[in-house]
C-alpha positions, 0 to 999 in steps of 0.5 A: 385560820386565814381565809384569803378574800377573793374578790370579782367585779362580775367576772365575764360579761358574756362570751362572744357568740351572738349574744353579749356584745354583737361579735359572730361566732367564728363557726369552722368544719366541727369546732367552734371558737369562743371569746369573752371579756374579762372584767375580773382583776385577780383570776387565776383562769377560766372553767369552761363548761359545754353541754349538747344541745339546749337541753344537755347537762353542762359539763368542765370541758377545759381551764385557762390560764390568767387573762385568756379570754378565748378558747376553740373547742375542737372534735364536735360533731358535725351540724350539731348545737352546743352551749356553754358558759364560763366562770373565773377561778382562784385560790379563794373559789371562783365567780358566778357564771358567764351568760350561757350562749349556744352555736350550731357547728356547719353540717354535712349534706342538706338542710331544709328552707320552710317558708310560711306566710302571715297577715291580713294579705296575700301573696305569693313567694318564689325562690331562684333554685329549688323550687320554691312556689309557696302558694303550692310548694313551700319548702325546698332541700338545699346542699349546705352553704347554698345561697337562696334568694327569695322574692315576695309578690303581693296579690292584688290589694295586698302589700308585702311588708317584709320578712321575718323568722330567722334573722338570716331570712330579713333581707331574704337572702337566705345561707343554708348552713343549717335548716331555717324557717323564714315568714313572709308578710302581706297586709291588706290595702286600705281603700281610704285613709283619714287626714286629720289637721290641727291648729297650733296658735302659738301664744308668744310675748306679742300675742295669741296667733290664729288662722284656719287651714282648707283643702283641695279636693274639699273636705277640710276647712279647720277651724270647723272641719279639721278631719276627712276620709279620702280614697286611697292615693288621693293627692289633698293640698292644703293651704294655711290663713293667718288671720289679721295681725297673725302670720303662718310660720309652718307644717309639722306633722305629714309636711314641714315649711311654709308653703303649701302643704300636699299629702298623698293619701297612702296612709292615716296622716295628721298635720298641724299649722302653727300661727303666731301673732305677727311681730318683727324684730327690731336689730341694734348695732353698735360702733365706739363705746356706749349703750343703748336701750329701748322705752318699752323695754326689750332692748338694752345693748350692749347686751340685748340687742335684738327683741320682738315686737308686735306690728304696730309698736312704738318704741324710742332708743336712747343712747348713753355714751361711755365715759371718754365716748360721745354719740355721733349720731344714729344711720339705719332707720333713724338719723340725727342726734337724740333719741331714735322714735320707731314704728314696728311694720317690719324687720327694722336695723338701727345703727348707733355710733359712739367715739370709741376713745382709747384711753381710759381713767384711772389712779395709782394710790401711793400709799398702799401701792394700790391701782384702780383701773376704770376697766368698764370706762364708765367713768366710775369705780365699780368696785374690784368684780367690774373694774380693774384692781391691783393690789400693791405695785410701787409706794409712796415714794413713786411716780405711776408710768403706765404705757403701752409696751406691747400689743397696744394695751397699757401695763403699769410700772413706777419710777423711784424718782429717789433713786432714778430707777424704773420698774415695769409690770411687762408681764401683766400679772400686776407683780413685780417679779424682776428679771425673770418675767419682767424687765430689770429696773434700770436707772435712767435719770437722777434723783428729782427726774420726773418720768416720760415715756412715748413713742420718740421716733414714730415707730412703734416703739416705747421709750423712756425719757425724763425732765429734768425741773432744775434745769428743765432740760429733756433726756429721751432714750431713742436707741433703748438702752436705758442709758442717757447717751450724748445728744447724737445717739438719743436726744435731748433738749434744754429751751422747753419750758421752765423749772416749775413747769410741770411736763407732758407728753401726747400725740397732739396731730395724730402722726404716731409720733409723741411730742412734748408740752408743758403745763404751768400750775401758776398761770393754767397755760399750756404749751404743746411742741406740735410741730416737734421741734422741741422748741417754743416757737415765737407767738406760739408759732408751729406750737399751741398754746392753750390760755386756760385749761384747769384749776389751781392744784389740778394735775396735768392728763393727756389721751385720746379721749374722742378715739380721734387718733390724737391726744387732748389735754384735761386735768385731774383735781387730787383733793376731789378726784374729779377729772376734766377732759377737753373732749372736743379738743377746743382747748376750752372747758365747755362744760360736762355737757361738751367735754367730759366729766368724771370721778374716779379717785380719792384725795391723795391719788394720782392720775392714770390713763391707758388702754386697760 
C-alpha cells in the first residue's frame, strides 16, 4: 500500500484580522471578511472553522479551493464576537491550524463608553457630547458609530500622561461601534529633581584628558560634588574646564555640543563631559609621485596621511621621491628642499611636491614572450602582485612597440621585423586575439626595418613608422593606413643619420608633436631633430647634439622622466639591467644622486618605457 507524503511549510501564517500581519478587519452590517497568507505549496484548499464568542466550540463553517486566501462569512449577528481559524487540506490529510483571531460584527442601537482614572495624580475628563464629567459621571450611551472626543485635565500638581484601555481610546478619539473601556492617567509632579554629572576623560594615543564641570545656581563642582537636588523648573547652566594640556571636546547625556550646557529641571537628568589630551593633526599633501613619512612615526603618505599628536611634538617628514620622480620642494608649514622639522601647537597642513613624470620602465623578455611593467614606478621589480606582468606576447624574433593608442596609457605590441608585420595589444588584456578585439597585423616595412611610432602630425594621433638601416631612410605613416604611400601622402626622409646609427623618437620641446634623433653606438653621440626639419643642421644648428651619453652596449631610451611635457634621452645596459636617464635633461650623466638610477631587468631583456 502507497501512502502519498503531504507535505506543509507552515501552511497559514495568521488570518488578517488585527492579529497576524497588522491588516484591519474589514467589518460590514452582520459579515465579516477574512484574509490569510498561503505559505503551503500543495494544498488542495482551506477549512475554515468559526465558534461564537471567545468561549464557543469551533465548528467547519466552509472549504476553499486552491490558492484562495480569503473568505467573507455572511448572515452573522448583529454586535456579536466570533473567532476563527484556518487549516490546508489534501488528499494526504491537512496541516495544523492557523493562529485563531476574533472580531466583533457592528451592532445596532447604543453602546456604553466607561471611563476610569489611574496614577499617583488627579484629574478630571470630559467629554464634547453625552455627558461625561468623570469626577462625577463617568459613563456615557452613545448611538453606534458615534465619534466621541475626550479631554483630560490634570489637577494642580498633577499631569496627565496619556491614555490607555482600548487601543481606540490612545489618541482619545473614541468610535463607538461597540461599548469600550478607556483609562486616563495622571501622575503626581515632583517638587525637585536630581542633576547628576559625570566626567568622561577620554585616554587616547596623546594621553589621559581631565577637566572638571561647575554649575550655575551653585550645587555641582565635579570633580567633588557631581550630584544636586533643585527645585522643579530650576534653569542649571553648566559649564566645562579642560585642565592644562586637556581640551573639552562635549556633552552627552541631557545636553550635546561644546558650548555651555543649560537643563531645565523637570525631570531626574544626568550629563557627562568628555576631556581628552589635547592634540592637533598634522595633514600631508601630495603633488607628482612619491611618499612621505614621519619620525615618530603616524604619517606614511602615501597611505596615511593624517595623524594626531599631542601639543607640543616634534616631528621631521622625509620625502622619498618615486623612480623617474624628483622633490621639488615643500609649501605649507615647511619650505625649502630636505627634510620638514615641525613643532605640533595647532592643526598644521604640509604640502610636499614631487615631479610626476609619466613615463615609466620596463622590458620585454624575448625569449619567453614575457613583459615586466614597473607599474608601482619604484624603479624596482616587485614581483607579479605590485607590478605589472604579461605572460607571453610576441618571441624572440620581435621588436617591443609600446605606445599610447588611446586615453593616454601605454598598451604593448611587437613588430616581426622578419617579415614586417605589426601586432598590437589594442585592447589591453595582454592577448593577441587578432581582428576581433585588436587590430589585424599589418605589413608596414620590410624585412630588417626597425619600428617607430608617434605622433607625426602633433595631433593626437599614433602612427606607425620605420627606419630603414641599409639606406637610413625614414617612412612615417601620416594618413594611417598602414601603407608606405609616396612621400606626398605620408612622409619620408633620407639625410637623417647613418646605416649603423640606432633611431629615436621623442617630443624633444614638449610641442606634442614627435620628432626623430639618432643614437650612434660607436661614438655615445646623439643627435636629436628639434626643430623638425628631419634634417642635420650644420654645427647642429636648430637640432641638438648631445657629445656623450651612455656606455658601449647601452641601448637608446627616450621619456618624459621629470613629467616636464618633453622627452630626455637615457640608456638601458641589457648585460646588467641597469638603466640611466638624464633627469635634468642637461644631456650629461650627473650621477644617481642628479639623474636617475635604476634596475629593472635582467641580461638578454629589452627596454620599455610607457604610462602603465
Amino acid at each position: 500500500m502507497t501512502v502519498r507524503a503531504l507535505l506543509f511549510i507552515k501552511c497559514i501564517v495568521g488570518l488578517l484580522l488585527l492579529i497576524a500581519i497588522n491588516q484591519p478587519v474589514d467589518i460590514l452590517a452582520a459579515q465579516l471578511q477574512l484574509s490569510w497568507t498561503d505559505n503551503s505549496n500543495n494544498e488542495d484548499g482551506f477549512w475554515i472553522e468559526r465558534k461564537a464568542g471567545v468561549a464557543g466550540t469551533y465548528g467547519l463553517i466552509s472549504a476553499t479551493g486552491t490558492n484562495v486566501t480569503s473568505y467573507i462569512d455572511t448572515g452573522l449577528l448583529d454586535a456579536s464576537t466570533y473567532c476563527y481559524r484556518v487549516r490546508a487540506f489534501n488528499g494526504g490529510g491537512t496541516s495544523g491550524y492557523s493562529n485563531e483571531s476574533c472580531a466583533t460584527t457592528a451592532g445596532v442601537g447604543t453602546a456604553l463608553l466607561t471611563i476610569s482614572k489611574s496614577g499617583t495624580g488627579t484629574g478630571v475628563v470630559t467629554s464634547n457630547t453625552g455627558g461625561i464629567n468623570c469626577g462625577a459621571v463617568c459613563t456615557g450611551t452613545y448611538s453606534v458609530a458615534t465619534v466621541v472626543s475626550l479631554t483630560a485635565t490634570a489637577a494642580a500638581g498633577s499631569t496627565f500622561t496619556g491614555w490607555s484601555g482600548d487601543t481606540d481610546c490612545s489618541d482619545g478619539s473614541v468610535t463607538m461601534d461597540v461599548s469600550k473601556s478607556c483609562t486616563a492617567n495622571f501622575q503626581l509632579v515632583p517638587s525637585s529633581y536630581t542633576l547628576s554629572v559625570s566626567l568622561i576623560n577620554s585616554i587616547t594615543s596623546a594621553g589621559t584628558g581631565t577637566g572638571a564641570v561647575t554649575s550655575n545656581p551653585a550645587g555641582i563642582n565635579c570633580g567633588v560634588d557631581c550630584s544636586e537636588i533643585y527645585s522643579a523648573g530650576t534653569s542649571v547652566t553648566l559649564s566645562a574646564a579642560p585642565a592644562s594640556g586637556s581640551s573639552f571636546t562635549g556633552w552627552s547625556g541631557a545636553c550635546a555640543g561644546t558650548g555651555s550646557c543649560t537643563v531645565s529641571m523637570n525631570a531626574n537628568s544626568s550629563v557627562s563631559a568628555t576631556f581628552a589630551a589635547q592634540s592637533y593633526t598634522l595633514t600631508v599633501n601630495e603633488t607628482g609621485r612619491g611618499k612621505v613619512s614621519s619620525a615618530p612615526s603616524g604619517i606614511d603618505c602615501g597611505q596615511t596621511c593624517a595623524a594626531n599628536y599631542p601639543t607640543g611634538s616634534s616631528l621631521t617628514l622625509t620625502p622619498v621621491p618615486a623612480a623617474g620622480a624628483s622633490f621639488l620642494g615643500w609649501t605649507g608649514a615647511c619650505t625649502g628642499t630636505g627634510n620638514c622639522s615641525v613643532v605640533i601647537s595647532s592643526n598644521t597642513t604640509v604640502t610636499a611636491n614631487f615631479t610626476s613624470g609619466s613615463s615609466l620602465l620596463g622590458v620585454f623578455r624575448p625569449a619567453t614572450g614575457e613583459w615586466l611593467l614597473d607599474s608601482n614606478a619604484n624603479g624596482t621589480f616587485d614581483g607579479c602582485a605590485i607590478d605589472t606582468c604579461i605572460a607571453s606576447f610576441g618571441d624572440v624574433q620581435d621588436t617591443p612597440i609600446p605606445a599610447e593608442w588611446t586615453n593616454g596609457h601605454s598598451l604593448i605590441g611587437v613588430f616581426d621585423q622578419s617579415i614586417a608585420t605589426w601586432y598590437i595589444d589594442q585592447n589591453g588584456d595582454g592577448t593577441l586575439e587578432g581582428c576581433g578585439l585588436d587590430p589585424c597585423p599589418f605589413v608596414y616595412g620590410r624585412s630588417g626595418d626597425i619600428p617607430l611610432i608617434g605622433d607625426w602630425t602633433g595631433k593626437g594621433s599614433m602612427r606607425v613608422g620605420v627606419f630603414r638601416p641599409s639606406t637610413h631612410e625614414w617612412f612615417f605613416d601620416l594618413n594611417g593606413n598602414h601603407n608606405i604611400d609616396s612621400c606626398r601622402s605620408d612622409a619620408c626622409t633620407k639625410v637623417f643619420g647613418t646605416a649603423t646609427d640606432l633611431p629615436v623618437v621623442g617630443d624633444w620641446s614638449g610641442t606634442g608633436k614627435t620628432r626623430i634623433g639618432v643614437f650612434r653606438p660607436g661614438t655615445l653621440q646623439w643627435i636629436l631633430d628639434l626643430n623638425g626639419d628631419r634634417k642635420i643642421g650644420r654645427g647642429c644648428k636648430g637640432d641638438v647634439c648631445i657629445l656623450s651619453f651612455g656606455a658601449p652596449g647601452d641601448v637608446p631610451v627616450v621619456g618624459d622622466w621629470d613629467g616636464s611635457g618633453s622627452d630626455d634621452i637615457g640608456v638601458y645596459r641589457p648585460s646588467t639591467g641597469e638603466w640611466f636617464l638624464d633627469f635634468n635633461g642637461n644631456g650629461v650623466f650627473d650621477g644617481c644622486l642628479v639623474d636617475l638610477c635604476a634596475t629593472f631587468g635582467q641580461a638578454g631583456d629589452l627596454p620599455v618605457v610607457g604610462k602603465w
